[in-house]
mmCIF file as gemmi writes it, N, C-alpha and C atoms, coordinates in Angstrom:
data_model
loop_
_atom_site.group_PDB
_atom_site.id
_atom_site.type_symbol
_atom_site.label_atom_id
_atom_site.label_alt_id
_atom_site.label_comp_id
_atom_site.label_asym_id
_atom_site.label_entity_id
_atom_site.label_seq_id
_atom_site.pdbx_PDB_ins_code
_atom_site.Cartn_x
_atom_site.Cartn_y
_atom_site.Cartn_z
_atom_site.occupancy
_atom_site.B_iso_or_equiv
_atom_site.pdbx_formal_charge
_atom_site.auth_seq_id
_atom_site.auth_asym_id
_atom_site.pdbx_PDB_model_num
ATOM 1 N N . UNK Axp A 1 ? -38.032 -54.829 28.337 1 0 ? 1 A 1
ATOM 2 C CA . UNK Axp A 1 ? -37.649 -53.464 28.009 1 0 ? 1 A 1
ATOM 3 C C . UNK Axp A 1 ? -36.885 -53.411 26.689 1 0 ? 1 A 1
ATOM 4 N N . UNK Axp A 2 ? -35.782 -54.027 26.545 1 0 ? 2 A 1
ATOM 5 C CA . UNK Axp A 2 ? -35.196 -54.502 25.045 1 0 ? 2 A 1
ATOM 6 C C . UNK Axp A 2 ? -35.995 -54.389 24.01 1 0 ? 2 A 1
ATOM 7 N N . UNK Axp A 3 ? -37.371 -54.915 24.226 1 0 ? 3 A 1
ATOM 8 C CA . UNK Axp A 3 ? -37.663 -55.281 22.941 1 0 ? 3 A 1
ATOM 9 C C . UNK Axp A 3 ? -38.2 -54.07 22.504 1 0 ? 3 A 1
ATOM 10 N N . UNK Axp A 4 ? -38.65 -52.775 23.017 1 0 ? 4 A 1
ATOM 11 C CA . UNK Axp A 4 ? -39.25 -50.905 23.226 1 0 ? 4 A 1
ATOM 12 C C . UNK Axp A 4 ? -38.091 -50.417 22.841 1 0 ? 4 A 1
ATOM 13 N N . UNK Axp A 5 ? -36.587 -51.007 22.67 1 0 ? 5 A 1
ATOM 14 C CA . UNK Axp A 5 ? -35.801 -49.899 22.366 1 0 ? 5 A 1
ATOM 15 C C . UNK Axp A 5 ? -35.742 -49.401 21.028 1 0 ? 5 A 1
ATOM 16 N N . UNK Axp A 6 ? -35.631 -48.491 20.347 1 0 ? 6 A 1
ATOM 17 C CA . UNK Axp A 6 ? -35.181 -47.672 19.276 1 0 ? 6 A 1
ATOM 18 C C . UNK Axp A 6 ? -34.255 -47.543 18.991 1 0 ? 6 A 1
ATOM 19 N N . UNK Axp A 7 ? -33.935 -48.462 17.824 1 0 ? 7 A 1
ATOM 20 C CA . UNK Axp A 7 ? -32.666 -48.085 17.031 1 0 ? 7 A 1
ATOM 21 C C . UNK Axp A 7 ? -32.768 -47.513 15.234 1 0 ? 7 A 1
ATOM 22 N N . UNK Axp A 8 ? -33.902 -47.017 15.008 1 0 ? 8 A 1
ATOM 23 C CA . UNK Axp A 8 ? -33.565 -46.12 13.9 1 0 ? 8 A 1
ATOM 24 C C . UNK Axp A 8 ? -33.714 -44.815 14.239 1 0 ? 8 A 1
ATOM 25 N N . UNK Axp A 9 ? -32.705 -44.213 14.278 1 0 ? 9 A 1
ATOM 26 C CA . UNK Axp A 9 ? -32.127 -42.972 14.54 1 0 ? 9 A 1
ATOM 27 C C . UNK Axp A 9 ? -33.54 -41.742 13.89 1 0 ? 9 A 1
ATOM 28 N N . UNK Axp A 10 ? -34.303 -42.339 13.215 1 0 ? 10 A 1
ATOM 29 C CA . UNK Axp A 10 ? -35.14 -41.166 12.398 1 0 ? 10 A 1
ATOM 30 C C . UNK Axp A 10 ? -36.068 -41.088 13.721 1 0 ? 10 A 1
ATOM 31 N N . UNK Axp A 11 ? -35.983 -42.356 14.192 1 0 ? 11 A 1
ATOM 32 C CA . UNK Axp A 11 ? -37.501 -42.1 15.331 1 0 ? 11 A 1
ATOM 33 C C . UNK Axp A 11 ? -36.758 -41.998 16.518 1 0 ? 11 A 1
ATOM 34 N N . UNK Axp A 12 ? -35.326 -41.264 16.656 1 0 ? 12 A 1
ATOM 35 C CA . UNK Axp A 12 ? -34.461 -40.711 18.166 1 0 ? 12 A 1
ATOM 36 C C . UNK Axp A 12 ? -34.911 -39.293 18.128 1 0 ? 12 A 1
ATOM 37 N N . UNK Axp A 13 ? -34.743 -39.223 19.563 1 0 ? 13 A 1
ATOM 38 C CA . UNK Axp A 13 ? -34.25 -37.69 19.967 1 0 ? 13 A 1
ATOM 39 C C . UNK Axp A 13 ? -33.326 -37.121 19.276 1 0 ? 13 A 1
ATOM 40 N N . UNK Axp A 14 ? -33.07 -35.943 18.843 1 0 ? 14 A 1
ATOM 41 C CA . UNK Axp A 14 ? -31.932 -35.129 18.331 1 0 ? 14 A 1
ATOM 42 C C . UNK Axp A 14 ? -30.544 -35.476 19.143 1 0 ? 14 A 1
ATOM 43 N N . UNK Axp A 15 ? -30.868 -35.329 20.439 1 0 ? 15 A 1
ATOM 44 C CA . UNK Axp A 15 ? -29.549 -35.912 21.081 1 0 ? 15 A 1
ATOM 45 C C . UNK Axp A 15 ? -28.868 -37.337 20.757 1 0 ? 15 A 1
ATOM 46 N N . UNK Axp A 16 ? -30.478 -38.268 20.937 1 0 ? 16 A 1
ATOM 47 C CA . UNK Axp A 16 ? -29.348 -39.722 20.38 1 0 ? 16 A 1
ATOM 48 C C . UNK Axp A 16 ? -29.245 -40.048 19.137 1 0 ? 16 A 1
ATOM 49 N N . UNK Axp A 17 ? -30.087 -39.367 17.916 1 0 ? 17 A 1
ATOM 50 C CA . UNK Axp A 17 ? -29.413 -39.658 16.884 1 0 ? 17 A 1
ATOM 51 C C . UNK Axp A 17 ? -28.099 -39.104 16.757 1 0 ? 17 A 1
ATOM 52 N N . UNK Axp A 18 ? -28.163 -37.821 17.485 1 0 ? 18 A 1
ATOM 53 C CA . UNK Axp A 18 ? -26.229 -37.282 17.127 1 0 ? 18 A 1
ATOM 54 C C . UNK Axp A 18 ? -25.521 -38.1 17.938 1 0 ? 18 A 1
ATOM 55 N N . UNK Axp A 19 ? -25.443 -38.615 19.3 1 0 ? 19 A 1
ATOM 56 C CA . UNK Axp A 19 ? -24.812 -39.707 19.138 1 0 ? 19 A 1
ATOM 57 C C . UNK Axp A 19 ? -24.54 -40.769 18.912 1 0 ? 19 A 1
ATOM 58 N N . UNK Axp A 20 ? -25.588 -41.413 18.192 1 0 ? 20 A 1
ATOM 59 C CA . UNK Axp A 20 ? -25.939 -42.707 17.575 1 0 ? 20 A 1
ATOM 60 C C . UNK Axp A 20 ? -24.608 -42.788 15.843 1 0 ? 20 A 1
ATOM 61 N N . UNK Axp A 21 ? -24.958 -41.299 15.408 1 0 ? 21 A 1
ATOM 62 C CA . UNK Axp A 21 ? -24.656 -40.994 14.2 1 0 ? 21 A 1
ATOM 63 C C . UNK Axp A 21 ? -22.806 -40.969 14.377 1 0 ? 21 A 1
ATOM 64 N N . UNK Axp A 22 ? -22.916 -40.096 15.403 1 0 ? 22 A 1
ATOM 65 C CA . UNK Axp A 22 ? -20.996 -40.272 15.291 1 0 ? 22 A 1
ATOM 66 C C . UNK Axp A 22 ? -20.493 -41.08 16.04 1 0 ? 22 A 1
ATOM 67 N N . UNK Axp A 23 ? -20.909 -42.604 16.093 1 0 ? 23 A 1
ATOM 68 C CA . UNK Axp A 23 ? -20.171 -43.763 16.102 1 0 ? 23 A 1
ATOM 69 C C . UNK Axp A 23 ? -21.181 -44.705 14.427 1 0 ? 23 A 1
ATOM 70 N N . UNK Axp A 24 ? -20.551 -44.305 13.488 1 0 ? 24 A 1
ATOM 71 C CA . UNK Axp A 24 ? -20.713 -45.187 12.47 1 0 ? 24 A 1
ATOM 72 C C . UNK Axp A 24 ? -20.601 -46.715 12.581 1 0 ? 24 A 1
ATOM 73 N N . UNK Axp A 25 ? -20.1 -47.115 13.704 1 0 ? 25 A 1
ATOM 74 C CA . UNK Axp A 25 ? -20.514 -48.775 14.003 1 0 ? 25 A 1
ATOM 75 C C . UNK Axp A 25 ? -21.37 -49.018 14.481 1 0 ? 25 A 1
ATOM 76 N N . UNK Axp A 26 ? -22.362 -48.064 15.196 1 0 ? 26 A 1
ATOM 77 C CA . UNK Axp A 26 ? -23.478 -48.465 15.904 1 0 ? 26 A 1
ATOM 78 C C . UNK Axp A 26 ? -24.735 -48.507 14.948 1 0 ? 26 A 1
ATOM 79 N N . UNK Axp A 27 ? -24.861 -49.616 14.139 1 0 ? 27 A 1
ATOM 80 C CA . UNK Axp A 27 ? -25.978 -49.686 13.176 1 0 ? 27 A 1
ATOM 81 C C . UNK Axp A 27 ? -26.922 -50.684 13.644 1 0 ? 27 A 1
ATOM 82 N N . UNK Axp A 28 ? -28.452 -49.777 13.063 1 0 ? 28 A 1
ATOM 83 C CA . UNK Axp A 28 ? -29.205 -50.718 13.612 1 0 ? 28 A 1
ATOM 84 C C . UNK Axp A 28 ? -29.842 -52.206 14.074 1 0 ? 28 A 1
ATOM 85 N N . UNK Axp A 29 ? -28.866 -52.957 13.364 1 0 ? 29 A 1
ATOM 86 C CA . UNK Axp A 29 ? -28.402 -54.617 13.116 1 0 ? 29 A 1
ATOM 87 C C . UNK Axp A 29 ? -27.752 -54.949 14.435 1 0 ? 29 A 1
ATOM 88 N N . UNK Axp A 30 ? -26.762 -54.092 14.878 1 0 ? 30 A 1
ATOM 89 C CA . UNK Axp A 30 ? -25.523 -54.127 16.313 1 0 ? 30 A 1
ATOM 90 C C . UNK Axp A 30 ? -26.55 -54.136 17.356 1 0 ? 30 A 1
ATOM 91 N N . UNK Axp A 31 ? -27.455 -52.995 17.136 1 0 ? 31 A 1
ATOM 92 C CA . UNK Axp A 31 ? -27.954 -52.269 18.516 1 0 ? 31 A 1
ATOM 93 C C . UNK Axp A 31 ? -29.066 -53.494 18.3 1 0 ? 31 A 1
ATOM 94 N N . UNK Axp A 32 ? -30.014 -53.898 17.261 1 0 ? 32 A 1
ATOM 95 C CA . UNK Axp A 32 ? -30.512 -54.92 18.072 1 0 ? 32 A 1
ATOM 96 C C . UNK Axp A 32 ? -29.915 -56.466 18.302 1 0 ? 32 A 1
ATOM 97 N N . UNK Axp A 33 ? -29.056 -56.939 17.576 1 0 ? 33 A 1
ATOM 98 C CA . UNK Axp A 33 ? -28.578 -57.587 17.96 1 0 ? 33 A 1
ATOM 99 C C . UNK Axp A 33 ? -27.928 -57.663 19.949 1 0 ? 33 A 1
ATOM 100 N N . UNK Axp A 34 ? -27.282 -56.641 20.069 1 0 ? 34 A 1
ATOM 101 C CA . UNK Axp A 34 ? -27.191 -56.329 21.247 1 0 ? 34 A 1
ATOM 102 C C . UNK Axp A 34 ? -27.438 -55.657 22.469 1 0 ? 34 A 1
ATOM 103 N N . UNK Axp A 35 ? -28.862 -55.408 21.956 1 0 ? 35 A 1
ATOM 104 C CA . UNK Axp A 35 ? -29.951 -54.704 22.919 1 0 ? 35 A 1
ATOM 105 C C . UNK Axp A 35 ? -29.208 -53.115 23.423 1 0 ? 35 A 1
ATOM 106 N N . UNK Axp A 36 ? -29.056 -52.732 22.454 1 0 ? 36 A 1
ATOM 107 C CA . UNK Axp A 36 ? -28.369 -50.821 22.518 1 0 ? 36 A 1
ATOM 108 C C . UNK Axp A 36 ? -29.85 -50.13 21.866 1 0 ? 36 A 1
ATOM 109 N N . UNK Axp A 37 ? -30.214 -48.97 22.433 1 0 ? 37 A 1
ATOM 110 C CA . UNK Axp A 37 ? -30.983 -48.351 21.629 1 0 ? 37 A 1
ATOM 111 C C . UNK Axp A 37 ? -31.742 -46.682 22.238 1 0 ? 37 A 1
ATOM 112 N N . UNK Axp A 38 ? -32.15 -46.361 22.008 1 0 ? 38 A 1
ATOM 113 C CA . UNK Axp A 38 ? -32.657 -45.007 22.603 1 0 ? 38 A 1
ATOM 114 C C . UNK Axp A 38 ? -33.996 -45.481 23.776 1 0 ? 38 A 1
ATOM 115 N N . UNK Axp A 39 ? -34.508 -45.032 24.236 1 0 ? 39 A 1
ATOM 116 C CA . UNK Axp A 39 ? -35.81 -45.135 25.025 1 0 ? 39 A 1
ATOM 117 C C . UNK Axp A 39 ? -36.16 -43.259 25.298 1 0 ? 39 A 1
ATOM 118 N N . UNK Axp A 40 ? -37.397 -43.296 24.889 1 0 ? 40 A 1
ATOM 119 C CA . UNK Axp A 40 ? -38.202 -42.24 24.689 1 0 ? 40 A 1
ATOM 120 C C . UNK Axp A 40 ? -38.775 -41.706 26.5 1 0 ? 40 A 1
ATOM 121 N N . UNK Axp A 41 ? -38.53 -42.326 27.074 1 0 ? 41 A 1
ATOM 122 C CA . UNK Axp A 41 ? -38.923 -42.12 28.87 1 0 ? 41 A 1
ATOM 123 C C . UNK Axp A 41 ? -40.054 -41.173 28.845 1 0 ? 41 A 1
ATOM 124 N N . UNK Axp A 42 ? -41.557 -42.375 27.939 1 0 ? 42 A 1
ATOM 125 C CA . UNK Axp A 42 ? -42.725 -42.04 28.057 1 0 ? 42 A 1
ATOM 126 C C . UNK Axp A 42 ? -43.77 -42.461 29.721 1 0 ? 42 A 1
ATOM 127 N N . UNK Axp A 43 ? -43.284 -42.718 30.328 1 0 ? 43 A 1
ATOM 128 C CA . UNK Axp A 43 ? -43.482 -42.957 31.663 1 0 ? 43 A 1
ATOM 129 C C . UNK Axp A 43 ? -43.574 -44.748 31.766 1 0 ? 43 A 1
ATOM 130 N N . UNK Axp A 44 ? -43.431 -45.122 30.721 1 0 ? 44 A 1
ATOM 131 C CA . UNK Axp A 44 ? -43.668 -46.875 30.673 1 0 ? 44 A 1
ATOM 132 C C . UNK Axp A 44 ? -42.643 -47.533 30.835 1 0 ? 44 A 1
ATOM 133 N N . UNK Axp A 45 ? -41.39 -46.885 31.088 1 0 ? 45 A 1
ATOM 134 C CA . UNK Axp A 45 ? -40.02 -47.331 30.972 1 0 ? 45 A 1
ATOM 135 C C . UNK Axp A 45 ? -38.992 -47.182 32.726 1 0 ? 45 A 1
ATOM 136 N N . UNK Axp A 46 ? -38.297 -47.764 32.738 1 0 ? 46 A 1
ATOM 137 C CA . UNK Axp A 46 ? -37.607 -47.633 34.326 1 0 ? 46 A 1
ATOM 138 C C . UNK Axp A 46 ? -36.783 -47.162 33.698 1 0 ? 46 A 1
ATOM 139 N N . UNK Axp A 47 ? -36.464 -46.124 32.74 1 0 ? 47 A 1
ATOM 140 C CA . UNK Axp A 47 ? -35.273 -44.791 32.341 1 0 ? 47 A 1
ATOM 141 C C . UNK Axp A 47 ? -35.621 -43.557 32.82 1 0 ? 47 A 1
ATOM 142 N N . UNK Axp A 48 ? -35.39 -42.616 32.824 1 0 ? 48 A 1
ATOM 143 C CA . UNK Axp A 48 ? -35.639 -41.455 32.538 1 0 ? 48 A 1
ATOM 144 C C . UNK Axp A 48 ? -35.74 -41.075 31.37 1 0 ? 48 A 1
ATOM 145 N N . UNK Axp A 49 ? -36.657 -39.944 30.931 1 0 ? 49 A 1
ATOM 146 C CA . UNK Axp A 49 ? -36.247 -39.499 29.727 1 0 ? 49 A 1
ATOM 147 C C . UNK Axp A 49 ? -35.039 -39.217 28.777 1 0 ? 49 A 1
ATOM 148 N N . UNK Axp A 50 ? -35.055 -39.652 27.426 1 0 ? 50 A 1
ATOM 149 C CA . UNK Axp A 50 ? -33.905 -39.431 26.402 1 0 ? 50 A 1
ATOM 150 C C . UNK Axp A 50 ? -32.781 -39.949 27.019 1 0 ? 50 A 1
ATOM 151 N N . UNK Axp A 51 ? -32.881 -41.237 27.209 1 0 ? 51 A 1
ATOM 152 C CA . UNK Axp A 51 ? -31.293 -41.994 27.967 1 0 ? 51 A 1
ATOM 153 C C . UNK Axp A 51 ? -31.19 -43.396 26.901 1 0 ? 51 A 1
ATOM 154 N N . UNK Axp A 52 ? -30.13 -43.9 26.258 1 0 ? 52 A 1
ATOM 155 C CA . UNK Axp A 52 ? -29.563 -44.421 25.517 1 0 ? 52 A 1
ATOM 156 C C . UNK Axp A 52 ? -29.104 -45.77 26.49 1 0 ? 52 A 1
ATOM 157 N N . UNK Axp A 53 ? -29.648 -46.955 26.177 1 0 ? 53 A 1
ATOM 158 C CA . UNK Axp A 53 ? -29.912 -47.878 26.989 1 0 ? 53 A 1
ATOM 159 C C . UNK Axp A 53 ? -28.791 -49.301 26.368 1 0 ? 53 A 1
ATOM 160 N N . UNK Axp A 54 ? -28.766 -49.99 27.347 1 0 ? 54 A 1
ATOM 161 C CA . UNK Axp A 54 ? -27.363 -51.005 27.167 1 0 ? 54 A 1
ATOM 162 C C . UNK Axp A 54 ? -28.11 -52.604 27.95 1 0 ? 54 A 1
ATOM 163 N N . UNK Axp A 55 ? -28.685 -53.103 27.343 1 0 ? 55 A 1
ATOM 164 C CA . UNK Axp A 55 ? -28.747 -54.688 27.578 1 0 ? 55 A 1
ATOM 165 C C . UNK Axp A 55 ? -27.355 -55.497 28.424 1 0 ? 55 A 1
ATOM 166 N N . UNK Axp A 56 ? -27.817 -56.032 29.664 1 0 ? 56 A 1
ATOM 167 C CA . UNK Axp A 56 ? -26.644 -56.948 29.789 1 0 ? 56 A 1
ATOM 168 C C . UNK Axp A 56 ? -27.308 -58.284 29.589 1 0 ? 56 A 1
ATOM 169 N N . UNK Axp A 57 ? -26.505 -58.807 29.366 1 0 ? 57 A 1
ATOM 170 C CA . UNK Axp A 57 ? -26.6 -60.629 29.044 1 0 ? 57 A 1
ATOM 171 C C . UNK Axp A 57 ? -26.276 -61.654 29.887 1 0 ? 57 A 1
ATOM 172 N N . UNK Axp A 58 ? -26.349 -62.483 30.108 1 0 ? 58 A 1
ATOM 173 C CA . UNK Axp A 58 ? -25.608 -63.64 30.976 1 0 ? 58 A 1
ATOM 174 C C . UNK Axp A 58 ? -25.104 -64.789 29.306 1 0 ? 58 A 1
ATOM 175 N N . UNK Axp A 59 ? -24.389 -65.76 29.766 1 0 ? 59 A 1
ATOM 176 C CA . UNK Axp A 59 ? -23.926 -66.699 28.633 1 0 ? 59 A 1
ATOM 177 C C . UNK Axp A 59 ? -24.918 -67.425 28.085 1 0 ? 59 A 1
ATOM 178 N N . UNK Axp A 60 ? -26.069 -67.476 29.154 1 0 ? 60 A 1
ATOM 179 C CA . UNK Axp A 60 ? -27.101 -68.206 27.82 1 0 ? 60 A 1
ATOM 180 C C . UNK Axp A 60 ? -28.033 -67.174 27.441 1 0 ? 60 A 1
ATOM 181 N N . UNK Axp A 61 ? -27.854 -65.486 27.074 1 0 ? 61 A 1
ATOM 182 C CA . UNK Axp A 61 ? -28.638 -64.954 26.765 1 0 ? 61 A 1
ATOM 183 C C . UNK Axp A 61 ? -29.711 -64.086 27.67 1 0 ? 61 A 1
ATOM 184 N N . UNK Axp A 62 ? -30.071 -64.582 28.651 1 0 ? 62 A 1
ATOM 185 C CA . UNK Axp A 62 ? -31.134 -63.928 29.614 1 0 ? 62 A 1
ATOM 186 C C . UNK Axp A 62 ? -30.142 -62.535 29.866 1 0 ? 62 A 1
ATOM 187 N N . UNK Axp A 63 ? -31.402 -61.612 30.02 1 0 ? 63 A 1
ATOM 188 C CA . UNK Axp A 63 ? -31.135 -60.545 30.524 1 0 ? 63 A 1
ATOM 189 C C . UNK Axp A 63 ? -30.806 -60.067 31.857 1 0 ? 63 A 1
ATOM 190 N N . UNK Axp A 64 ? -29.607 -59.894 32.11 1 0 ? 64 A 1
ATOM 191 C CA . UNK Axp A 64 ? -29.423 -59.8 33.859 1 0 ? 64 A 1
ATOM 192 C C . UNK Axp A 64 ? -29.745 -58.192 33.987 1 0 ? 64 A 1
ATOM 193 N N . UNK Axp A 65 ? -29.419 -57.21 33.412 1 0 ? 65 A 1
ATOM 194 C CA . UNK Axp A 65 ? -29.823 -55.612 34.011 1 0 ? 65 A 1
ATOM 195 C C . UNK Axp A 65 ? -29.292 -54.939 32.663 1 0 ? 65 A 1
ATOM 196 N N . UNK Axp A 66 ? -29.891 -53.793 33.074 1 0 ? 66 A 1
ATOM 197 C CA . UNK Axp A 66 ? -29.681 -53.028 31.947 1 0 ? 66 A 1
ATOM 198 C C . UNK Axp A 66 ? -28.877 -51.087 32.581 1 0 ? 66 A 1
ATOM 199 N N . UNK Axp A 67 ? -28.438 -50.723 31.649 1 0 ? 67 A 1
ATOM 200 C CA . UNK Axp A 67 ? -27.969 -49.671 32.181 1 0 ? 67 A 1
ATOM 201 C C . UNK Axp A 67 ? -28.205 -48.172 30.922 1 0 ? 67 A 1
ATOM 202 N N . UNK Axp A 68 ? -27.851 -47.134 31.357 1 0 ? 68 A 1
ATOM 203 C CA . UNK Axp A 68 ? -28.209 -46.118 30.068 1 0 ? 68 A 1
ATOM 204 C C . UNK Axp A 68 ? -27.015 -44.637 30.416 1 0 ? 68 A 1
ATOM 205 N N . UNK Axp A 69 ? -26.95 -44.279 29.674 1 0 ? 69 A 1
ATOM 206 C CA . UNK Axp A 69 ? -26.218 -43.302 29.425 1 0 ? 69 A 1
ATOM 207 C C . UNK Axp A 69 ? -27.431 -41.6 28.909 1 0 ? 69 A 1
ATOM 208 N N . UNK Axp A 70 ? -26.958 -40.72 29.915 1 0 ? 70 A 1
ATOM 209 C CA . UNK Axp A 70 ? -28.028 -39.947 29.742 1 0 ? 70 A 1
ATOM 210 C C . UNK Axp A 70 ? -27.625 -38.658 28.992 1 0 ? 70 A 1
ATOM 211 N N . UNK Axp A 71 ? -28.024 -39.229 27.745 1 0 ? 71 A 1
ATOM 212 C CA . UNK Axp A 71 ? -27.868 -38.281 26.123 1 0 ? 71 A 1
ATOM 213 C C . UNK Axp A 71 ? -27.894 -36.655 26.638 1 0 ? 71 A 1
ATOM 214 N N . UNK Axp A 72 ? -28.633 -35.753 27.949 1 0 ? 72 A 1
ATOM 215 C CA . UNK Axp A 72 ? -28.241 -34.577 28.439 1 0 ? 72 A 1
ATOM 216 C C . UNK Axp A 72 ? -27.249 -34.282 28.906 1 0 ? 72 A 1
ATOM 217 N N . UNK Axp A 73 ? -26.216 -35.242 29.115 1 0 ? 73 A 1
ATOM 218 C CA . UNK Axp A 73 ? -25.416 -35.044 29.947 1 0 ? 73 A 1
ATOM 219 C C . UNK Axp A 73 ? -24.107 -34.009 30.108 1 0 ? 73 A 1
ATOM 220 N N . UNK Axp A 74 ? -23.869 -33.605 28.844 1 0 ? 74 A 1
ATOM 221 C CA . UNK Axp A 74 ? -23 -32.475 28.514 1 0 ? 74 A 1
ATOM 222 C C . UNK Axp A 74 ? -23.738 -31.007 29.138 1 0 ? 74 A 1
ATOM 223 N N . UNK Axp A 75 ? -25.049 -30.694 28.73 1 0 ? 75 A 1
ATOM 224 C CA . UNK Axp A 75 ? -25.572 -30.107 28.903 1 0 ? 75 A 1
ATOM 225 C C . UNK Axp A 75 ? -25.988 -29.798 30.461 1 0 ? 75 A 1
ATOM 226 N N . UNK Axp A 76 ? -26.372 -30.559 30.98 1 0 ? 76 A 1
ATOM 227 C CA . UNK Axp A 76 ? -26.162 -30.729 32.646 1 0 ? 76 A 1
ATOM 228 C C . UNK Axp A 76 ? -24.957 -30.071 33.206 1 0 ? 76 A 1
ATOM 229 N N . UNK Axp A 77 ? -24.054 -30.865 32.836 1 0 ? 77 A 1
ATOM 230 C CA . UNK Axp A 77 ? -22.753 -30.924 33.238 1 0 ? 77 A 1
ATOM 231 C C . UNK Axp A 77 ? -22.38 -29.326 32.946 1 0 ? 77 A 1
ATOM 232 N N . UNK Axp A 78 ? -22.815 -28.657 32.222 1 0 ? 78 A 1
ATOM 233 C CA . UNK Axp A 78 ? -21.975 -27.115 32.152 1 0 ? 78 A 1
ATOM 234 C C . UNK Axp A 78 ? -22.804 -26.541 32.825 1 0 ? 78 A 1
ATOM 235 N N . UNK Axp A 79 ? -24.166 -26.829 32.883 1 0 ? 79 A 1
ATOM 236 C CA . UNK Axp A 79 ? -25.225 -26.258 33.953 1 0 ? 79 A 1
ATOM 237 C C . UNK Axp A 79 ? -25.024 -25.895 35.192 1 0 ? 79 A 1
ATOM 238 N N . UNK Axp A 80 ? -24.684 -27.364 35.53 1 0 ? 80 A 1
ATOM 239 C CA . UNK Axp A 80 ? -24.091 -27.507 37.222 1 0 ? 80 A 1
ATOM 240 C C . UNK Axp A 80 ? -22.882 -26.274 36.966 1 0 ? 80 A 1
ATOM 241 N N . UNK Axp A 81 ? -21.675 -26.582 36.062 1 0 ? 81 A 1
ATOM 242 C CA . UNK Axp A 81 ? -20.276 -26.107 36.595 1 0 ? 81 A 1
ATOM 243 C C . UNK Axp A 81 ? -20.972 -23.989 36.356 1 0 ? 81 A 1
ATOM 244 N N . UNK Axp A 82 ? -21.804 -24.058 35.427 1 0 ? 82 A 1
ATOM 245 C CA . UNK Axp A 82 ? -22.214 -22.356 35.938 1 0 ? 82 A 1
ATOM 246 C C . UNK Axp A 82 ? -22.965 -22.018 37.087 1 0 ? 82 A 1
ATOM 247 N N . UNK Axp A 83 ? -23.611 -23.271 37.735 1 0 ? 83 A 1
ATOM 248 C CA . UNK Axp A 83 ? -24.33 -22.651 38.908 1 0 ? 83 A 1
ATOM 249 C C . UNK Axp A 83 ? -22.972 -22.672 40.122 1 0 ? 83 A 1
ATOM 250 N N . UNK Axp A 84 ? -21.988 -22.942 39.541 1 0 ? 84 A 1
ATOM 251 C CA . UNK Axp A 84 ? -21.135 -23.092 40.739 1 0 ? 84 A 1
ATOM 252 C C . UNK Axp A 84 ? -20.782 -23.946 41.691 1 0 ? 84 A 1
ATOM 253 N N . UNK Axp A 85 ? -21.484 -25.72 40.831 1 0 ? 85 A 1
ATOM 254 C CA . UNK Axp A 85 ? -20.837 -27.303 41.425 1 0 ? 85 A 1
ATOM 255 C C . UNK Axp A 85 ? -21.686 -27.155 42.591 1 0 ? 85 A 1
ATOM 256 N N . UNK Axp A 86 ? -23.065 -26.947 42.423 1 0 ? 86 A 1
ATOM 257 C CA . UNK Axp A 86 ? -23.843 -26.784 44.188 1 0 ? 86 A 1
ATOM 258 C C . UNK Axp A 86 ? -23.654 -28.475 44.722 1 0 ? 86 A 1
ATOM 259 N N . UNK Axp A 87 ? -23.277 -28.708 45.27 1 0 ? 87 A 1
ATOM 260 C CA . UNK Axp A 87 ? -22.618 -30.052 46.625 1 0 ? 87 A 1
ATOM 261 C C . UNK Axp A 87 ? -23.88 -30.932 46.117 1 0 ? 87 A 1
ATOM 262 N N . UNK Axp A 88 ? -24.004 -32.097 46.019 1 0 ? 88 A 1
ATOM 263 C CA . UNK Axp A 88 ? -24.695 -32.827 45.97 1 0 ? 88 A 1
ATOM 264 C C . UNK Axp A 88 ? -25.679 -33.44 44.588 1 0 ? 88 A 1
ATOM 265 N N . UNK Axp A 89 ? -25.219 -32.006 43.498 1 0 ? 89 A 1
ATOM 266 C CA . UNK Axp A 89 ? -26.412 -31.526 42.68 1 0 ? 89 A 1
ATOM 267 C C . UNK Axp A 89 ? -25.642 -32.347 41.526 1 0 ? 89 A 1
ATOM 268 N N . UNK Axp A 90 ? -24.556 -32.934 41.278 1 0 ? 90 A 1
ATOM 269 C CA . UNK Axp A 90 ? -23.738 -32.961 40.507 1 0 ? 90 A 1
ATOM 270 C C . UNK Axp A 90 ? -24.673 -34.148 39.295 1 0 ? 90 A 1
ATOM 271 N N . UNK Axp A 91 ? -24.636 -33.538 38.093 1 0 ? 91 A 1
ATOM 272 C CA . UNK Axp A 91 ? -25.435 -34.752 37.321 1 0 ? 91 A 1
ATOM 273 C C . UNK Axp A 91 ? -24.81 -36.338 37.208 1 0 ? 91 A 1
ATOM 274 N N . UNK Axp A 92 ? -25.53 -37.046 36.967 1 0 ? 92 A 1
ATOM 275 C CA . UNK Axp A 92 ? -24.839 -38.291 36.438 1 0 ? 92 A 1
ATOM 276 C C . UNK Axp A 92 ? -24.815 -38.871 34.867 1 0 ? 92 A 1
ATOM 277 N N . UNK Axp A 93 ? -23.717 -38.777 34.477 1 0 ? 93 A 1
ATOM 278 C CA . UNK Axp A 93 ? -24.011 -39.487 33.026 1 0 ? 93 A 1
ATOM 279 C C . UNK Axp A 93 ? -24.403 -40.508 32.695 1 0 ? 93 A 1
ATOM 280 N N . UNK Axp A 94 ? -24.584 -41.881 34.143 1 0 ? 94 A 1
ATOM 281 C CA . UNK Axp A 94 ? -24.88 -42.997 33.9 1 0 ? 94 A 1
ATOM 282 C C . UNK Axp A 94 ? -25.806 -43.548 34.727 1 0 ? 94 A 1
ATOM 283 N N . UNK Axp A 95 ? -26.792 -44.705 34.686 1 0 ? 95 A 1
ATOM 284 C CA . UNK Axp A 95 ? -27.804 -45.252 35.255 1 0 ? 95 A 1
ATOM 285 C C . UNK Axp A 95 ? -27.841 -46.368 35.151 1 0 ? 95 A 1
């Protein structure tokens, strides 16, 4: 999965280049160096769509799991709090 991620911001979603963009340390050298990057959640991927993905490592390198942060999540999140926090419905920012 690492090796599908996207880290030049020209070929992100609007969402993860803006947050790609306002952390100025996250350059595309970091993110592949450390398996950070966008994923497009064209159905070929175990993300969901537009979720910003995180490589874990073990000490010699192998990939033990991966996790993502879901670039809608602000947007969700005021969604839910106008429908009125329906019990159960609550988004998650993380995966």
């Amino acid at each position: 999965l690492y090796e599908e991620l996207i880290v030049d911001v020209e070929q992100m979603s609007p969402e993860a280049a803006k947050y790609v963009r306002a952390r100025p340390w996250m350059t595309p050298d970091l993110m592949r160096k450390w398996g950070v990057g966008w994923i497009p959640g064209n159905g070929r991927s175990l993300f969901r769509k537009n979720y910003l993905v995180y490589t874990h490592r073990n000490q010699q390198g192998e990939v033990l799991s991966y996790s993502g942060r879901d670039l809608q999540f602000e947007k969700k999140w005021q969604t839910w709090l106008k429908e009125g926090r329906p019990e159960g419905k609550d988004p998650s920012k993380y995966c």
